[in-house]
VEXMI-551532 format. One record per residue (C-alpha): x, y, z. Coordinates in nm, 4 decimals, padded with zeros to 6 digits. Layout:
<rs>
r x: X | y: Y | z: Z
...
</rs>
This chain:
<rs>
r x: -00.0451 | y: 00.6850 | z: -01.8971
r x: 00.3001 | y: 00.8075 | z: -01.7973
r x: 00.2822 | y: 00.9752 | z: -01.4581
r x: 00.5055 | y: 00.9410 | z: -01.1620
r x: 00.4874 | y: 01.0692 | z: -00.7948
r x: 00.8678 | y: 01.1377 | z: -00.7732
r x: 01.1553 | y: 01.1792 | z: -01.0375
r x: 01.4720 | y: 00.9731 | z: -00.9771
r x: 01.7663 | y: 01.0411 | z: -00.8877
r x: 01.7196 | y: 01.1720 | z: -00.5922
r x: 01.9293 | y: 01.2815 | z: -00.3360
r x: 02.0063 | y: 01.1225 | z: 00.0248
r x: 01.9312 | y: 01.3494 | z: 00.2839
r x: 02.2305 | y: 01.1795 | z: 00.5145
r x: 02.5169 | y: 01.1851 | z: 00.3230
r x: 02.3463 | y: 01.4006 | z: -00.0299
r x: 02.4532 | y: 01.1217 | z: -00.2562
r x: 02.2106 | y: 01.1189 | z: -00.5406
r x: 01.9909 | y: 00.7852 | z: -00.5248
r x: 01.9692 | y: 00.5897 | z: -00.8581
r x: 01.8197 | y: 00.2799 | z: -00.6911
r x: 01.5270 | y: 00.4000 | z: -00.4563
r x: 01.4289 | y: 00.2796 | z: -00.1164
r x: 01.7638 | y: 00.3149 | z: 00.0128
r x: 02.0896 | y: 00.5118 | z: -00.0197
r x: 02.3502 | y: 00.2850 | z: -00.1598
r x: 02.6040 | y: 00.5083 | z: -00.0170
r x: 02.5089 | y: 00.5015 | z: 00.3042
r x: 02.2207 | y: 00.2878 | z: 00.3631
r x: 01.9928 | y: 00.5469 | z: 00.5172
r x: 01.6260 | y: 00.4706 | z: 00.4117
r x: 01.4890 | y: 00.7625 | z: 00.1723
r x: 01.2361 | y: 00.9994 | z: 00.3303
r x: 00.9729 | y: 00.9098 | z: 00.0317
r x: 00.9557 | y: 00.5453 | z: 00.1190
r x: 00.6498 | y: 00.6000 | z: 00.3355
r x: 00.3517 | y: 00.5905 | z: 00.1202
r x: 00.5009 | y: 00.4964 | z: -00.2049
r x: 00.3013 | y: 00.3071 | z: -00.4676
r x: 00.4573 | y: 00.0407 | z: -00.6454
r x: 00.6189 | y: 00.2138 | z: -00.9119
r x: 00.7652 | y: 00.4899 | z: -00.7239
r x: 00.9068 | y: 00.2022 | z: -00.4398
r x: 01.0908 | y: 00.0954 | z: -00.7423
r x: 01.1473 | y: 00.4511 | z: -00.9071
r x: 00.9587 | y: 00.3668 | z: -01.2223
r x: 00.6828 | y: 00.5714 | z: -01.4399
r x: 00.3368 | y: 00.4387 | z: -01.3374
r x: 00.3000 | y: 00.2899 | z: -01.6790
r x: 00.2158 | y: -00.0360 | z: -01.8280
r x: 00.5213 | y: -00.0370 | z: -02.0334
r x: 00.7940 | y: -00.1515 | z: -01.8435
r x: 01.0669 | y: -00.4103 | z: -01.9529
r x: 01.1048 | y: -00.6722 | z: -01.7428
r x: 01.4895 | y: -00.6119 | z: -01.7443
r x: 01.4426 | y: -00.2579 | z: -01.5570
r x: 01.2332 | y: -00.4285 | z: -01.3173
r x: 01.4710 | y: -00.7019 | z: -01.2267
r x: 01.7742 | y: -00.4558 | z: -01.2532
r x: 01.5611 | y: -00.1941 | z: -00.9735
r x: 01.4560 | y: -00.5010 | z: -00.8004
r x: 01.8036 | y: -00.6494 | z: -00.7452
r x: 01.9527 | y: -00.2682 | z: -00.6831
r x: 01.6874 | y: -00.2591 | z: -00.4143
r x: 01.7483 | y: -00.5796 | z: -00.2397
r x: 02.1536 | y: -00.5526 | z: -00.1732
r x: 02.0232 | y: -00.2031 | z: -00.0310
r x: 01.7696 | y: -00.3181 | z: 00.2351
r x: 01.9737 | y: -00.6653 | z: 00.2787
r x: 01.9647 | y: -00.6677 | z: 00.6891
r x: 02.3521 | y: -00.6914 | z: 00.6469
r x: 02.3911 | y: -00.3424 | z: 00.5898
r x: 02.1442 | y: -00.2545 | z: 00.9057
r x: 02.3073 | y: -00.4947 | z: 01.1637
r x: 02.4250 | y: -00.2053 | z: 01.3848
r x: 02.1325 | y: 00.0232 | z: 01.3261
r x: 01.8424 | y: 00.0230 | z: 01.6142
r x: 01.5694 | y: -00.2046 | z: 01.6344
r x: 01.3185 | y: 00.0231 | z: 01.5128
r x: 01.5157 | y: 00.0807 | z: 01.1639
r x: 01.5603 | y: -00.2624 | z: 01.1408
r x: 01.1658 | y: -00.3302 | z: 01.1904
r x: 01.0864 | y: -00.0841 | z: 00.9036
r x: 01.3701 | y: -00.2615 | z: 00.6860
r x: 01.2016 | y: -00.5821 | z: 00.7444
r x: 00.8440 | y: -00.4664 | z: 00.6352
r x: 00.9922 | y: -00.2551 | z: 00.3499
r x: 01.1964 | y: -00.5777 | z: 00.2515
r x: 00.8384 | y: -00.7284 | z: 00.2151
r x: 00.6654 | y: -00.4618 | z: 00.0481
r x: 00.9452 | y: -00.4900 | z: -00.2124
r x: 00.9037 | y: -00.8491 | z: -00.3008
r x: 00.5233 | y: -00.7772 | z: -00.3261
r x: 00.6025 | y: -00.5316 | z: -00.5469
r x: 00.8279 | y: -00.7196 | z: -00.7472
r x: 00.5945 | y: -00.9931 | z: -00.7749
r x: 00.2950 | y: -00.7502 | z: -00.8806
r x: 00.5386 | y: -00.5287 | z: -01.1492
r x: 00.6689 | y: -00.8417 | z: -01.3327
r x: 00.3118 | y: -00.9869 | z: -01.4081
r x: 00.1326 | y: -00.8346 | z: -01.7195
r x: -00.2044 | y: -00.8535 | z: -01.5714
r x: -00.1449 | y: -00.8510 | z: -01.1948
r x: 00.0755 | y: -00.5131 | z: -01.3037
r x: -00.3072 | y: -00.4018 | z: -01.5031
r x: -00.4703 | y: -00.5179 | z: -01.1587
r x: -00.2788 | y: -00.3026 | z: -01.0043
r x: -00.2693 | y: -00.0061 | z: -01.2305
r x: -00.6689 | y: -00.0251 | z: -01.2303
r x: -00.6177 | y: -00.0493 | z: -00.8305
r x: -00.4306 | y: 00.2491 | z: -00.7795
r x: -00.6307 | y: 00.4778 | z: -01.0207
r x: -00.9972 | y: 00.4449 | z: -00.8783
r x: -01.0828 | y: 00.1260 | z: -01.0787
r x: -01.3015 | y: -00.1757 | z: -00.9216
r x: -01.0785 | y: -00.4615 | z: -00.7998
r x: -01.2073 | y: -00.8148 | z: -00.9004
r x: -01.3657 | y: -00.8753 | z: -00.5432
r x: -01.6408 | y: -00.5450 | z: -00.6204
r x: -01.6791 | y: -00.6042 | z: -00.9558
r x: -01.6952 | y: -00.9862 | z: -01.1076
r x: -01.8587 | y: -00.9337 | z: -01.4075
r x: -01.7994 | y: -01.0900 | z: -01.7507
r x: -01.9179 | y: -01.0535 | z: -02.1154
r x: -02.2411 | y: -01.3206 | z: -02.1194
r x: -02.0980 | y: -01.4219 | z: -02.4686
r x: -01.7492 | y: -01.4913 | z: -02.2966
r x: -01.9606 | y: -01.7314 | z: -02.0748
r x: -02.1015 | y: -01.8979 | z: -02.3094
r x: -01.8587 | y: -01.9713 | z: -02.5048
r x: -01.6436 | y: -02.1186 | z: -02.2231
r x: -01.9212 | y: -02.3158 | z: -02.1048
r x: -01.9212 | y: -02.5312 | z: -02.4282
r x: -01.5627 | y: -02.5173 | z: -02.4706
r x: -01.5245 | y: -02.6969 | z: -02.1034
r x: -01.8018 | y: -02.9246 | z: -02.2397
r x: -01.6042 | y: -03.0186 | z: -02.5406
r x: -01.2760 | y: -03.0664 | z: -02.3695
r x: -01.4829 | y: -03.2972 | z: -02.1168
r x: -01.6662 | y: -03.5271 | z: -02.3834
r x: -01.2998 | y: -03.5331 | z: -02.5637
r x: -01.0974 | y: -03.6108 | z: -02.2534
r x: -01.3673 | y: -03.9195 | z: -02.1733
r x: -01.3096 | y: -04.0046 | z: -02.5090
r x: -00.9570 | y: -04.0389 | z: -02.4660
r x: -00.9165 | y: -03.8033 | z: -02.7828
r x: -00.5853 | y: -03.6679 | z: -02.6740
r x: -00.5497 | y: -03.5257 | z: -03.0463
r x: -00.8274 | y: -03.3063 | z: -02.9998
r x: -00.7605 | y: -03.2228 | z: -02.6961
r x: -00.4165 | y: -03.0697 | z: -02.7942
r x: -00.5821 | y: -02.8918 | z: -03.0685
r x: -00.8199 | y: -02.6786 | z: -02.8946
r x: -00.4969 | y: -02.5082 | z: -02.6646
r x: -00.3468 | y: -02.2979 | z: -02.9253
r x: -00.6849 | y: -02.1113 | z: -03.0105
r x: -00.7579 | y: -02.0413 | z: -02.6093
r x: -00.3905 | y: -01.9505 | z: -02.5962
r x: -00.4783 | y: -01.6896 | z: -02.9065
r x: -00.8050 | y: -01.5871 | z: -02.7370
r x: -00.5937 | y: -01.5298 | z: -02.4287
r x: -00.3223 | y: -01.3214 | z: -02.5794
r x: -00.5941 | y: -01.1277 | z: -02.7677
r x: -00.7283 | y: -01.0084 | z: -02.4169
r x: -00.3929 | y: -00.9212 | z: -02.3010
r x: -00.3692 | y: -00.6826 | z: -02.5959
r x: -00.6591 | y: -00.5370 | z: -02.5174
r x: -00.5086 | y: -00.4903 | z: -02.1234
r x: -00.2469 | y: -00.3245 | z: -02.2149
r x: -00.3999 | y: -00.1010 | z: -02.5141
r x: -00.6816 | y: 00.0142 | z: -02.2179
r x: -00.3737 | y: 00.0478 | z: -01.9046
r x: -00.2496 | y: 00.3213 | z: -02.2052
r x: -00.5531 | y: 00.4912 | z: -02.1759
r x: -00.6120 | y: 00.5344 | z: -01.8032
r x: -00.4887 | y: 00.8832 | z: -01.7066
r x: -00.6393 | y: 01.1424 | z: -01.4084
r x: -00.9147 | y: 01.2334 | z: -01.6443
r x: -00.9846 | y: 00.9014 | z: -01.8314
r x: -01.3677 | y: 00.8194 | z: -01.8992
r x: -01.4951 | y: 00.5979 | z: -01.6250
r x: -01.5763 | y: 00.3374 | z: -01.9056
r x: -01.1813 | y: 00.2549 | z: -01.9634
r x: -01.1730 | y: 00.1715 | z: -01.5632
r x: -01.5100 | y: -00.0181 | z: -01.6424
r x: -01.3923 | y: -00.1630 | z: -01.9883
r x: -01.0002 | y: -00.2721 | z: -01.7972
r x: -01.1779 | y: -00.4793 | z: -01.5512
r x: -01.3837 | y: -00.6767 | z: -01.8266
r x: -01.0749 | y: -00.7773 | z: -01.9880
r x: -00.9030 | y: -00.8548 | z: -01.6539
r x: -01.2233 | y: -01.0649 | z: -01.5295
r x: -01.2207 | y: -01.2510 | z: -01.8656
r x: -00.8607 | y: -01.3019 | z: -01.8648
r x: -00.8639 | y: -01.5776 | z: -01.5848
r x: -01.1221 | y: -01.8120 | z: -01.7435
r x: -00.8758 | y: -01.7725 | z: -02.0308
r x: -00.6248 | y: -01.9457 | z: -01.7682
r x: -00.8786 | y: -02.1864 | z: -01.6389
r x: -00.9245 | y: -02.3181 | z: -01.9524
r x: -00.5247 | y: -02.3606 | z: -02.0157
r x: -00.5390 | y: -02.5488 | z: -01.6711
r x: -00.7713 | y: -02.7695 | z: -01.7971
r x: -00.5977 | y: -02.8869 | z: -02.0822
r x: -00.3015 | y: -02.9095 | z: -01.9090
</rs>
């Protein structure tokens, strides 16, 4: 999946410097007209992809930031300054979604049509299963005081885990405008599976 609402550079409309960092002009500091309505990605001028490298989205993060700090608005009026304030929030939200494998899948899935995890909670049965007895085991173990075990059983959930990331990522790949319904339904599987993946880590913590 590599689409993208807008292609950066682009150029401020105030003083027609061309914008490598998005959001704002960091000539000028006047907000860019596209700002309203963005998704994630294009807030931080990126493809709408799955593969990003977490150095792009720290160095558009941190570009963005000195932009929108309130420093550079302190003499513009108070309704600039309000929309600086939300759009310094959406950013960090944004930020916080980009940099995290599967909350960036959650959100991919989100903004193409897909179920989030509130409409849809399902799970393999087998998946269910299987971590039933597994938080069984690690129960009988831990009143055992069989530390030894115990450690033993986190590298295979940890291998189980990254397994289902693989699959995340291979399925974000395939989501495009004209993607089968069953990738959407197949993404949110894997992303519903993922977190008793996690559960289980916490537990052995």
């Amino acid at each position: 999946m590599n689409t993208t609402l807008r292609s950066f550079p682009i150029k401020c409309a105030t003083c027609e410097s061309l914008a490598q960092a998005p959001v704002a002009c960091a000539e000028c500091h006047s907000l860019l007209e596209h700002v309203s309505g963005a998704d994630y990605f294009e807030l931080f001028g990126l493809e709408r992809s799955f593969d990003i490298a977490p150095a792009d989205i720290q160095r558009k993060f941190l570009a963005i930031a000195r932009n929108i700090h309130p420093d550079a608005f302190v003499s513009a009026d108070a309704a600039t300054q309000s929309v600086v304030l939300h759009l310094s929030s959406a950013v960090n939200k944004a930020y916080e979604t980009l940099r995290d494998p599967v909350r960036r899948a959650e959100y991919i899935l989100e903004v193409s049509g897909g179920k989030s995890a509130a409409d849809d909670k399902r799970v393999a049965p087998e998946l269910l299963a299987e971590v039933m007895m597994l938080r069984e085991e690690i129960e009988e173990l831990r009143a055992g005081g069989n530390t030894a075990a115990i450690a033993a059983i986190r590298p295979d959930i940890a291998r189980k885990k990254d397994a289902t990331l693989h699959k995340i990522a291979d399925l974000c790949r395939r989501i495009t405008a004209d993607a089968d319904a069953s990738v959407h339904d197949d993404l949110r599987l894997q992303l519903n599976s993922i977190k008793y993946f996690d559960n289980l880590l916490a537990q052995l913590a």
